[in-house]
ROBA-805509 format. One line per field, with one value per residue (C-alpha): residue in three letters; x, y, z. Coordinates in steps of 0.25 Angstrom, whole numbers, plus 2048, in hexadecimal, padded with zeros to 3 digits. Layout:
! ROBA-805509
aa: Ala ...
xx: X ...
yy: Y ...
zz: Z ...
***
This chain:
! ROBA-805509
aa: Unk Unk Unk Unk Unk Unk Unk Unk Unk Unk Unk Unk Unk Unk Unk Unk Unk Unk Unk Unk Unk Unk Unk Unk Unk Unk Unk Unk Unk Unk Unk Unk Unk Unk Unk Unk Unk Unk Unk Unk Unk Unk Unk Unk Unk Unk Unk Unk Unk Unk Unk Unk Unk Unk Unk Unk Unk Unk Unk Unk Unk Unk Unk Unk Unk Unk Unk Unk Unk Unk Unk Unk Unk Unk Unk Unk Unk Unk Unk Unk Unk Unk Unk Unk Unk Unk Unk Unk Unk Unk Unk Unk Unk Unk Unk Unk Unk Unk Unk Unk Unk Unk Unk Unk Unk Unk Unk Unk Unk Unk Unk Unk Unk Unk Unk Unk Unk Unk Unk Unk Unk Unk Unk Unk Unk Unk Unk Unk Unk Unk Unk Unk Unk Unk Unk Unk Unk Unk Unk Unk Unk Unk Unk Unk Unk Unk Unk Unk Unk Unk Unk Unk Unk Unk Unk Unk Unk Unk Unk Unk Unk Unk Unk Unk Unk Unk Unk Unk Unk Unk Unk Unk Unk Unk Unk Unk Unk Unk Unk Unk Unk Unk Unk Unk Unk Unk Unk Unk Unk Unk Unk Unk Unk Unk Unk Unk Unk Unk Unk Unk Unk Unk Unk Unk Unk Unk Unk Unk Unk Unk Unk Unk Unk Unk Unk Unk Unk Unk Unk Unk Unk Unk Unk Unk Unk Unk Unk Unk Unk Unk Unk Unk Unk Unk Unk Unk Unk Unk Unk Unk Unk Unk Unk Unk Unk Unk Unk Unk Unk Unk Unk Unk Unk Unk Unk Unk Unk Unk Unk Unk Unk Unk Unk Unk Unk Unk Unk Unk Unk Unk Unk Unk Unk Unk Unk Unk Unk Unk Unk Unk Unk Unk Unk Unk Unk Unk Unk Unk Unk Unk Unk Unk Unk Unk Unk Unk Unk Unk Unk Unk Unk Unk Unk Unk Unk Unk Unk Unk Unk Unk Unk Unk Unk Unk Unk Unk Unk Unk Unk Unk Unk Unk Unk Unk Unk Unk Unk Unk Unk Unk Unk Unk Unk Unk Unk Unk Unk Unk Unk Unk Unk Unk Unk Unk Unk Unk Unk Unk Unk Unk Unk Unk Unk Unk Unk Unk Unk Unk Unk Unk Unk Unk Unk Unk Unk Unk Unk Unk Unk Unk Unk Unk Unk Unk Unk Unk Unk Unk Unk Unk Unk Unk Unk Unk Unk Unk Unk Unk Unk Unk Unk Unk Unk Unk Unk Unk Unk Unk Unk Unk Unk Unk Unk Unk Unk Unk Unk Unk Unk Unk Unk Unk Unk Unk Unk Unk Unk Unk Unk Unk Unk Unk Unk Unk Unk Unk Unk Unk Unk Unk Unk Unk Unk Unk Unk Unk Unk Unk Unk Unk Unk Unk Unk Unk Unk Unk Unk Unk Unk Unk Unk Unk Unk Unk Unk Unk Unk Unk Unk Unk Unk Unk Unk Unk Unk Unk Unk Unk Unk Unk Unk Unk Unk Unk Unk Unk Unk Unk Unk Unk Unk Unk Unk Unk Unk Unk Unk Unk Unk Unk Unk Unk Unk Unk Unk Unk Unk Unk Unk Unk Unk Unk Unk Unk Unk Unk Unk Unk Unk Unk Unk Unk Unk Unk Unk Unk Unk Unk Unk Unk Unk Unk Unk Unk Unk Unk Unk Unk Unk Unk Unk Unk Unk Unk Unk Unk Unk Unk Unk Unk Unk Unk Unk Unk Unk Unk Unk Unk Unk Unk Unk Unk Unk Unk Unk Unk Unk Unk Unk Unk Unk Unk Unk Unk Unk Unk Unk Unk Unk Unk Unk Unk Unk Unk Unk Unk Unk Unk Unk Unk Unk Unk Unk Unk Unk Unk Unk Unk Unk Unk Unk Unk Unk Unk Unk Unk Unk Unk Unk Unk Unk Unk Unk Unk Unk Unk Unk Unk Unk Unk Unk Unk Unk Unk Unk Unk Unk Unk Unk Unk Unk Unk Unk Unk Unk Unk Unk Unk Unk Unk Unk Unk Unk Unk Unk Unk Unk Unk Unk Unk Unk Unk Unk Unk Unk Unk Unk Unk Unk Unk Unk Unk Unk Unk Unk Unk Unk Unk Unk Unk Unk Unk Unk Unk Unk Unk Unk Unk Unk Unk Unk Unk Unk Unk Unk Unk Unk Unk Unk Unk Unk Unk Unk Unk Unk Unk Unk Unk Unk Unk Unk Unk Unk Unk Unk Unk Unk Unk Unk Unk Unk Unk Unk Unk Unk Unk Unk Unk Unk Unk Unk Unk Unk Unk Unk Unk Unk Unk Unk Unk Unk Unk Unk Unk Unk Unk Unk Unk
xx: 58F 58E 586 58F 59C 597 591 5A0 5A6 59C 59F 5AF 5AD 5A4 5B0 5BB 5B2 5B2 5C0 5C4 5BB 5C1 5CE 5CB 5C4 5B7 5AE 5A4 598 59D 5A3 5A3 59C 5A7 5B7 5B7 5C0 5C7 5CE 5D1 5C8 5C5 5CF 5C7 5CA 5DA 5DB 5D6 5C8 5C3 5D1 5DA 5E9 5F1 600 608 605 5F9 5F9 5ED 5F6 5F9 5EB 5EE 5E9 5F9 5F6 605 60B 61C 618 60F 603 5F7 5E8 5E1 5D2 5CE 5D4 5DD 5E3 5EF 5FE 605 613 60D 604 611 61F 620 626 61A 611 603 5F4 5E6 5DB 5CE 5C0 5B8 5AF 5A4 5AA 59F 59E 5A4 5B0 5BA 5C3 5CC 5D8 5E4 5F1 600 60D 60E 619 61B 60D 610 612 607 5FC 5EC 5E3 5D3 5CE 5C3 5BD 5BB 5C4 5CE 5D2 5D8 5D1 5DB 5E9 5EE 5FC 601 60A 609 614 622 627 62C 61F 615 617 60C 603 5F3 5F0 5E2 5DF 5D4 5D1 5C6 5BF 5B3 5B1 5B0 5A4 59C 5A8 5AD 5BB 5C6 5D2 5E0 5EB 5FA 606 611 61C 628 630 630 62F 620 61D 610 603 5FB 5EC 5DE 5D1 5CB 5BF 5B5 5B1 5A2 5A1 5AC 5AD 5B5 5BC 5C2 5C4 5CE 5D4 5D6 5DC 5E6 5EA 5EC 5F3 5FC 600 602 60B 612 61E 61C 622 630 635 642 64B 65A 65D 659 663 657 64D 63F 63B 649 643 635 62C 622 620 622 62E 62A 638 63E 63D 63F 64A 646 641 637 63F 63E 630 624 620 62D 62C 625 625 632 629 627 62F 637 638 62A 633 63F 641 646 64B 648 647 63A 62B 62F 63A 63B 63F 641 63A 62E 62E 62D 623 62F 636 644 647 642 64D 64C 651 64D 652 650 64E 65A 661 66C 675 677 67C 689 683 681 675 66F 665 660 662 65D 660 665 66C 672 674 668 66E 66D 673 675 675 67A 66E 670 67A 673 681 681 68A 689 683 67E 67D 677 684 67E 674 672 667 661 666 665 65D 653 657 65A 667 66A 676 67E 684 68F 68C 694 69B 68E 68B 682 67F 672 670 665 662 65F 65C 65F 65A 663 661 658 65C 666 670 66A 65E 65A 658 651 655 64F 651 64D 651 657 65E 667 670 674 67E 689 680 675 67B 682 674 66C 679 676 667 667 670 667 65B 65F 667 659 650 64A 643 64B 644 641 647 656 65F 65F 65F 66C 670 66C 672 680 67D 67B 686 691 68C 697 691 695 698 69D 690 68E 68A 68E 692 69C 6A4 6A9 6A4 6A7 6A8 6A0 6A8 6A8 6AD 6AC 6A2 6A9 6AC 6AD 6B3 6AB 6B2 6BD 6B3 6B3 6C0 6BA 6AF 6B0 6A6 6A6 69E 6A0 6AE 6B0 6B6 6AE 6B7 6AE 6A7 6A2 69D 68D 688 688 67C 67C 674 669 667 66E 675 683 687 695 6A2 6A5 6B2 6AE 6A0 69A 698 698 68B 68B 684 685 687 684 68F 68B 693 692 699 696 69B 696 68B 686 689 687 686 68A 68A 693 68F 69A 694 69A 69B 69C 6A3 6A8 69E 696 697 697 689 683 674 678 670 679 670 680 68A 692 69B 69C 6A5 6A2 6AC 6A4 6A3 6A7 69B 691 689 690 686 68C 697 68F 68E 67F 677 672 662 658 64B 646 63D 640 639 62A 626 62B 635 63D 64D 64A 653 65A 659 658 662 669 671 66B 671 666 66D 67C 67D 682 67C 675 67F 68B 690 692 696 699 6A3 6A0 6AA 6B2 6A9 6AE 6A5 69F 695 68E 697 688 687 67A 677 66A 66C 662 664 669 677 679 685 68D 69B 6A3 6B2 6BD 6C2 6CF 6C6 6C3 6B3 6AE 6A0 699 689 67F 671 667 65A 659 64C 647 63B 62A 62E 62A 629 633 629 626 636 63C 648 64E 655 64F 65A 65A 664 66D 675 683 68B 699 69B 6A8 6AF 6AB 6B6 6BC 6BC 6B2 6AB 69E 69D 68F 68E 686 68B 68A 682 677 66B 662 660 66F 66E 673 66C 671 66F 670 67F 67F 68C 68A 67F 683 67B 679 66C 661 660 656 64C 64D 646 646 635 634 628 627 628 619 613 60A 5FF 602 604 614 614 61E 627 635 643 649 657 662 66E 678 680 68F 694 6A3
yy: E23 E31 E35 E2A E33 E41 E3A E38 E44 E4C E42 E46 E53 E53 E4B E53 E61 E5B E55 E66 E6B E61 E65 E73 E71 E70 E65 E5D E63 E71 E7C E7F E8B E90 E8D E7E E80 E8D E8D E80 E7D E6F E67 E59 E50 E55 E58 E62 E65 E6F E70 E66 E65 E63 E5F E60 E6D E70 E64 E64 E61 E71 E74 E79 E80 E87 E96 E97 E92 E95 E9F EA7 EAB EA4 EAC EA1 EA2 E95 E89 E84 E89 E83 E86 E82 E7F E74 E6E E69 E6E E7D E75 E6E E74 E72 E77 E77 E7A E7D E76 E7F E8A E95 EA2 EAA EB4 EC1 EBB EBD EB3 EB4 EAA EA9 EA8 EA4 EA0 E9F EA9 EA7 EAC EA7 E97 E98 E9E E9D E9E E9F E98 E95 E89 E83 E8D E8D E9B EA0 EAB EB1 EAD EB1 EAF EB3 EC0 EC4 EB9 EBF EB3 EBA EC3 EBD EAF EA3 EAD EAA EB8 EBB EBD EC2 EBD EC6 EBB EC3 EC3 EB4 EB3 EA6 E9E E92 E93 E8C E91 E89 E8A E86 E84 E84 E8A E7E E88 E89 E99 E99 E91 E8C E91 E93 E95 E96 E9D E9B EA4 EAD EB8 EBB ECA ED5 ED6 EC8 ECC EDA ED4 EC9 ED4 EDB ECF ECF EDC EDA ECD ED6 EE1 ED3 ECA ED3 EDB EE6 EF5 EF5 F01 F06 F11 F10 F19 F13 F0C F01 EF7 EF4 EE7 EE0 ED6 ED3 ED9 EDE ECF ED0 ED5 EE5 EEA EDE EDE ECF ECE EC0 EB4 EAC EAA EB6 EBC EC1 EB2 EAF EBD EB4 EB7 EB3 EAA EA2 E94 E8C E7D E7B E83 E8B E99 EA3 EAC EB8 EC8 ECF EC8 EC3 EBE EBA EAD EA5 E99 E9B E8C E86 E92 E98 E8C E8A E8C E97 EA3 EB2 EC0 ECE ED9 EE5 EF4 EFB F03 F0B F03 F0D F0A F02 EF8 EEB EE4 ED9 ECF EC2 EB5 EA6 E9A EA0 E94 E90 E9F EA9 EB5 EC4 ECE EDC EE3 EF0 EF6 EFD EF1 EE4 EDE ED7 EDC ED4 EC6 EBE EB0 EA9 EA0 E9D E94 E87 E7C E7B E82 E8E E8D E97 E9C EAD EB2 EBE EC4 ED0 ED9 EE3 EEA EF8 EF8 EFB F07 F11 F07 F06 EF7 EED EDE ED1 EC4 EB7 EAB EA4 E97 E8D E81 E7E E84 E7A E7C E86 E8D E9A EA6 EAC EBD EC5 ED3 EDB EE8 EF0 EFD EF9 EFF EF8 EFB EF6 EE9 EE7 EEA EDE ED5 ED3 ED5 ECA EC0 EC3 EC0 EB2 EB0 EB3 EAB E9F E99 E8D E82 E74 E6E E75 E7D E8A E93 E8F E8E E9E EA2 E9E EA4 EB3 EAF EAD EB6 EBE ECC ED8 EDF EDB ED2 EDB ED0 EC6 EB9 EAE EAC E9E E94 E8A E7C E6F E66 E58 E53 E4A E49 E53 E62 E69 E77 E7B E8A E85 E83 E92 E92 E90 E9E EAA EB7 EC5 ED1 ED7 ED9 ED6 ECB EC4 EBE EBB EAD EA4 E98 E9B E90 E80 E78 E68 E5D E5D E6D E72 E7E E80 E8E E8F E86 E86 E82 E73 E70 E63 E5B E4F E4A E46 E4F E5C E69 E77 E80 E8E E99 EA9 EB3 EC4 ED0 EDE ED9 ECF EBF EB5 EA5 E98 E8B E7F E6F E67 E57 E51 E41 E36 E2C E2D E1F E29 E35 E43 E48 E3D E42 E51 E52 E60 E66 E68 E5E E60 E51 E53 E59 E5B E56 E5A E67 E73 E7A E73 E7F E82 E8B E92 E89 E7E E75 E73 E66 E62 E66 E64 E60 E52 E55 E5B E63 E65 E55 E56 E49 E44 E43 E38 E41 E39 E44 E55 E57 E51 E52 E59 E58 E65 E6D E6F E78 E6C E6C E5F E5B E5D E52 E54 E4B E4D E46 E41 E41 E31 E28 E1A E0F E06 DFE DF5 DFD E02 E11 E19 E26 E2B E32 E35 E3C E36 E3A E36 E2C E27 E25 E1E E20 E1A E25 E25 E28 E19 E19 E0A E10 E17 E16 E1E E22 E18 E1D E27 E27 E34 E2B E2F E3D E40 E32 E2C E21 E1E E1B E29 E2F E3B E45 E38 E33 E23 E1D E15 E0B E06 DFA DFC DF3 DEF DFD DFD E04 E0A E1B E1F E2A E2F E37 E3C E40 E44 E3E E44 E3E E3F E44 E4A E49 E4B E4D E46 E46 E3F E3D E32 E2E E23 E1D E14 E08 DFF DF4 DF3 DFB DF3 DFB DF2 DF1 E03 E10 E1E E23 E30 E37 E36 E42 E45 E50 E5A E50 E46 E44 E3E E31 E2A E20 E17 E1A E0B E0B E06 DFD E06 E01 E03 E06 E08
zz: B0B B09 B16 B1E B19 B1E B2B B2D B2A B32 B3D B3B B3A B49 B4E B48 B4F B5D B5C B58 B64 B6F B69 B6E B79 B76 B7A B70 B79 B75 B7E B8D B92 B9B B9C BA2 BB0 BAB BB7 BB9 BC7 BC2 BC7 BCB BC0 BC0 BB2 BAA BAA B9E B98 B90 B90 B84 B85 B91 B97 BA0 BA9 BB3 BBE BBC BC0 BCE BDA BE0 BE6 BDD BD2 BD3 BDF BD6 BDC BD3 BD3 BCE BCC BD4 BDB BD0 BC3 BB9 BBB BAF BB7 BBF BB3 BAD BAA BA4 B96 B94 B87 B85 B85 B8E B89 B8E B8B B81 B86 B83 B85 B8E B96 B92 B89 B91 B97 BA5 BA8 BAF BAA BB2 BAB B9D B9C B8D B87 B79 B80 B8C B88 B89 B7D B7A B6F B67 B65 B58 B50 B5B B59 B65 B6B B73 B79 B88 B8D B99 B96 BA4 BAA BAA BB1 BBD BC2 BBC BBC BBE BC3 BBE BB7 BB3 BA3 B9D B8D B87 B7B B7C B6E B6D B79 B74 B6D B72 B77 B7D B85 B81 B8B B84 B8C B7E B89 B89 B93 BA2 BA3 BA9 B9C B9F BA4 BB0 BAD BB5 BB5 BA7 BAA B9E BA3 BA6 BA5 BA4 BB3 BB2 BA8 BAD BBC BB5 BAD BBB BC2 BB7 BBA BC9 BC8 BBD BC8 BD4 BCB BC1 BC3 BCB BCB BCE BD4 BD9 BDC BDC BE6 BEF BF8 BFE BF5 BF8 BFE C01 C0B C00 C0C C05 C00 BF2 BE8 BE9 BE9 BE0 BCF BCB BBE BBB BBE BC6 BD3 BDA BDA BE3 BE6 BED BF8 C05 C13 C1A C24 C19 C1D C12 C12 C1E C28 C24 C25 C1C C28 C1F C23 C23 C1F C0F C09 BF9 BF7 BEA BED BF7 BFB BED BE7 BDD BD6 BD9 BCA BC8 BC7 BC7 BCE BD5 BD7 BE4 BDF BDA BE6 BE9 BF4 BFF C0E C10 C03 C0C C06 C0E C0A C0E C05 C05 BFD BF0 BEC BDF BD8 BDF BE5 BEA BE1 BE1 BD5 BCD BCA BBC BB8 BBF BC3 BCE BD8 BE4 BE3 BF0 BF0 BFD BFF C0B C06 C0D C0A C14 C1F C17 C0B C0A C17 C15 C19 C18 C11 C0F C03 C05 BF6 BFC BF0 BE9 BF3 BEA BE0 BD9 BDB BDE BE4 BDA BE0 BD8 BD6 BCB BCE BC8 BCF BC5 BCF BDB BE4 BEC BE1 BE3 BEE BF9 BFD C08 C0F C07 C0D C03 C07 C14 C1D C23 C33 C2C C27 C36 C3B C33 C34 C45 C41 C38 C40 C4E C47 C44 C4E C56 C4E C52 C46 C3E C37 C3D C32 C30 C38 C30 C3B C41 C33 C31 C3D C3A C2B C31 C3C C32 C24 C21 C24 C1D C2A C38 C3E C4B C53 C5C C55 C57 C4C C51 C5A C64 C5F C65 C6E C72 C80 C8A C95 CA1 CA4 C96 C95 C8B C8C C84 C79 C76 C70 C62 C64 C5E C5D C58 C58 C4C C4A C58 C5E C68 C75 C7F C7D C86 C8B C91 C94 C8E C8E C93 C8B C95 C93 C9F C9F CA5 CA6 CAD CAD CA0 CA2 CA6 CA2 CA7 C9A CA1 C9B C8C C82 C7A C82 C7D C7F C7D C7C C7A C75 C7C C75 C7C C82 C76 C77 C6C C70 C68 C6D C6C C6F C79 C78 C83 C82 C8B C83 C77 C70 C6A C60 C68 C64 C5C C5A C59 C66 C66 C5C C53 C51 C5C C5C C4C C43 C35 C2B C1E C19 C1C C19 C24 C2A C37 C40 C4B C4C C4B C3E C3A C36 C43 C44 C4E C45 C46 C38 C2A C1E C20 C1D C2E C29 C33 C36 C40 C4A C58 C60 C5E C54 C47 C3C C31 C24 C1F C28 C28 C1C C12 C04 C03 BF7 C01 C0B C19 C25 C34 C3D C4C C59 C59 C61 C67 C61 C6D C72 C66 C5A C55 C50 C4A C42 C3E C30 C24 C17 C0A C0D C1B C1F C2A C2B C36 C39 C43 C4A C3F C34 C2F C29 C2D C2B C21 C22 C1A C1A C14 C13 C0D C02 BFC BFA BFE C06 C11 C17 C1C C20 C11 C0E C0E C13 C13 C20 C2A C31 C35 C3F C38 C42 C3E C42 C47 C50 C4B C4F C5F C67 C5B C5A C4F C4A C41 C34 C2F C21 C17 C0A BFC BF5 BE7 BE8 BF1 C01 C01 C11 C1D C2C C38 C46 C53 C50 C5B C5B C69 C6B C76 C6E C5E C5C C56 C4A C44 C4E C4F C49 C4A C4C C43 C3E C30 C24 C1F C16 C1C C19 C23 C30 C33 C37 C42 C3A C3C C37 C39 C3D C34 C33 C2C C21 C21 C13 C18
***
């Protein structure tokens, strides 16, 4: 009985050792002779391999292969290493901790380190096995959170003293913050000889002198900083105050498109922008500041700004007190005719004249204070004098007035020229400009006058006023050109016109146009597919704020497709309605009115719209509604493919009956409703308002290539037409 005791102890003792060495990592056969996937290579099983994970932290799905981690550059050792922020959320705790080894070689022990920014929370430590005294602990002092941020930096731990001990390395995560609390690991490796050993020292160092905080010098003499315009690609120049925002990661080339195909329009080869398409989170806040310099010239500053919505501005500062003395908020913004678009901006600080002062860029919001939420700089020029600021004024407006790049998808060229056309410039713009315009016309087929048009016009050059304008010539439906009688131009074909006009001062001339839609009859609405390329034939009713560019208002584009999934709008003809593109905030509500039409023939009416806020009303010409109709199929459902049930900015032609009103005077409002949520936009086009016969809705489609990813090839599908519902 005895014996059979002791044979059970011993047995519960064996049991209770093996349970101690697996809890520590080692396994019953005994230790490893190397670190098992120290940096982490082994990623065929998907999960860990060589390590176990304890509580929440340290997910596998962390284990990762990204060139950056939150537009930090990452020197990883292979193909894959682990970033704490996407192995779960920064507030999750917990431990991993490697099989257990042999420690060989001579000792030493190399491994990277990112993150972790609280060393006393986020550490790494070596520990023996068996007695599990910890042999060394390694946190990462190095990240300040605004230099030195996810970066991998190379650590060397010297446990030469313990060569032939079993050991285990034990990553804890105990950080329940979101201030880089959580690490970034790879390159578990001991080192065979010294060589190793003193080569990962050295790489520590130069990563030290890439990443940190580099000299900042200046002299505040000087009445010029260094590096305004970021050209020598990095923040020389430029001492970061605080945060994560604004840093070395977000100075990229001004080629660099935003949204597959927008451009910044910036100055020079870089710019500094606090996004770089999704690598800088939106939330993440912070500020920089130029050198300190005397202002000197005439004290205009000038500086180009994009998005910068919800808080995020340009200051200028007192440089012994810090107060901010002018502050500069891009007013301008627009999503998305102007989002991240940069325009450039003036500052008449001539009050300051002899002033020790210096430049601080903002980014305050956290997207608390909406989207958009970071702020994009470029150019800066400080000192200037009053020739200077003249000079760069006709500069600037030339260069975009000239340029011939915009986006397939928006309109934001026409958008930027009408910005730099009407800024309010610190001195007299000496150029050529109008500063009103002639208004678009609708008449009846026959001989037009379109010189009477002109009464509207106006232009200066500078200060001066600008008399002589004139017609030049005006452009038929089928492209012809007339180029003399202007006083009775034959309109008697029906269609859109282009009437263009210019304005000569001293051997200059500046030209505008204007759209006269000459109509046969009056069963139709004047310019129904906005075949004009603006909405000539419509009035806005709602707001006041729509974009108006060069006289006309905005909205109607020419692209067929939309965002890089190439989705389609499911366009009539060359141009519609664009509810992106008229400079109304996605909340806000808009609507435009058409010319009275006389309904005939079968009392049937069309509109193509899309969008989630898209309606129809219909009115008798003394302002009785008998038809209110809205958009019905709208789905934020399987994106990109329409095919698969979505639908988004895809317009579908919605036929309405109202037969009942033949021969009565009517007319059409498009609006854009204000509603909840998301895909708060509008799109129309087609506005048929004659069929001879009722259309045979039921039996018709619209063919339109589908949205895809960049994965598949786009297939052709069918966008039925519709019955629309009267809700009146």
């Amino acid at each position: 009985m005895k014996n059979k005791l002791q044979k059970l102890l011993a047995l519960a003792l064996a049991l209770t050792m093996v349970l101690a060495l697996a809890a520590c990592g080692e396994k019953a056969g005994g230790a490893a002779e190397d670190i098992v996937n120290g940096d982490f290579e082994d990623v065929s099983s998907g999960k860990w391999v060589g390590w176990t994970r304890d509580d929440a932290a340290f997910n596998f799905r962390g284990v990762i292969s990204d060139e950056k981690v939150n537009g930090a550059p990452m020197e990883k050792s292979g193909e894959y290493y682990f970033a704490g922020s996407k192995g779960g959320n920064p507030v999750m705790k917990g431990t991993l901790t490697s099989d257990v080894f042999k420690l060989g070689g001579n000792g030493f022990i190399t491994f990277k380190i990112g993150a972790g920014k609280d060393p006393e929370k986020c550490y790494v430590e070596f520990i023996e096995s068996g007695s599990d005294k910890v042999l060394a602990k390694v946190g990462n002092t190095d990240c300040d959170g605004i230099f030195i941020t996810d970066h991998l930096l190379t650590k060397v731990v010297d446990l030469s003293a313990y060569i032939g001990k079993n050991i285990y390395i034990k990553l804890t995560d105990n950080d329940d913050g979101s201030d880089f609390a959580y690490l970034n690991v790879d390159g578990f490796k001991v080192c065979k000889d010294d060589a190793e050993a003193a080569a990962a020292e050295a790489e520590y160092k130069t990563q030290i002198e890439t990443y940190g905080e580099k000299p900042f010098e200046e002299d505040e003499t000087a009445t010029t900083i260094e590096n305004g315009g970021f050209e020598t690609g990095d923040l020389t120049g430029w001492k970061i105050l605080e945060g994560t925002a604004l840093n070395a990661a977000g100075v990229v080339p001004t080629s660099q498109y935003y949204w597959t195909d927008r451009s910044v329009y910036g100055d020079g080869s870089y710019y500094l922008d606090g996004n770089n398409n999704g690598a800088i989170p939106e939330a993440n806040v912070g500020a920089i500041r130029s050198q300190k310099f005397t202002l000197g010239g005439d004290g205009y500053i000038t500086f180009m700004m994009g998005c910068g919505n919800g808080g995020s501005y340009v200051a200028l500062c007192d440089g012994n007190t810090g107060e901010e003395l002018i502050k500069v908020e891009n007013t301008y913004f627009s999503d998305p005719a102007l989002a991240l678009t940069l325009l450039r901006m003036y500052m008449d600080a001539s009050e300051y004249i002899g002033r020790v002062v210096y430049l601080k860029v903002v980014d305050a919001n956290d997207g608390s204070n909406g989207g958009f939420a970071f702020i994009c700089v470029d150019d800066f020029r400080v000192s200037l004098t009053a020739d200077e600021v003249a000079e760069l004024e006709v500069e600037q407006l030339e260069k975009i007035q000239n340029e011939t790049y915009t986006s397939a998808s928006y309109d934001d060229l026409t958008t930027l020229r009408n910005y730099y056309s009407n800024y309010p410039y610190p001195v007299p713009l000496k150029s050529l400009t109008f500063t009103a315009y002639a208004k678009n016309q609708v008449v009846d087929c026959g001989a037009v006058d379109v010189t009477g048009y002109l009464s509207d016009a106006a232009a200066s050059f500078g200060s001066d006023a600008v008399t002589d304008i004139a017609v030049s010539k005006v452009t038929g439906p089928d492209g012809s050109e007339i180029t003399s009688g202007f006083d009775a131009v034959d309109m008697t074909a029906p269609g859109a016109y282009t009437v263009t006009y210019a304005a000569s001062y001293e051997g200059k001339t500046a030209e505008s146009a204007f759209t006269v839609i000459a109509m046969a009859d009056h069963n139709s609405v004047a310019n129904g597919g906005f075949e004009s390329g603006n909405l000539a034939g419509w009035t806005v009713v709602a707001p006041d704020t729509w974009s108006v560019v060069e006289g006309q208002p905005a909205g109607v584009i020419s692209a067929d497709k939309w965002w890089a999934e190439e989705l389609p709008y499911n366009q009539a003809g060359s141009w519609h309605l664009d509810g992106w593109n008229n400079g109304i905030a996605e909340p806000e509500g808009w609507s435009v009115r058409s010319t009275n039409f006389t309904l005939a023939g079968s009392g049937f009416i069309s509109v193509r719209m899309g969008g989630a806020a898209a309606a129809v009303h219909v009115y008798k010409a003394d302002g009785t509604e008998i038809g209110y109709y809205k958009q019905a199929r709208f789905s934020d459902a399987n994106f990109p493919h329409i095919g698969q049930g979505g639908s988004w900015a895809d317009m579908a032609t919605y036929v309405m009956d109202l037969s009942s009103y033949v021969g009565e005077e009517l007319y059409i409002v498009l609006s854009d409703e204000v509603i909840d949520g998301g895909w708060a936009h509008a799109f129309f086009d087609e506005v048929v308002t004659y069929y001879e016969t009722a259309p045979d809705y039921a039996g018709m489609a619209d063919t339109v290539m589908d949205g895809h990813t960049a994965e598949e090839t786009a297939a052709e599908i069918q966008i039925p037409w519709q019955l629309a519902v009267n809700l009146k």
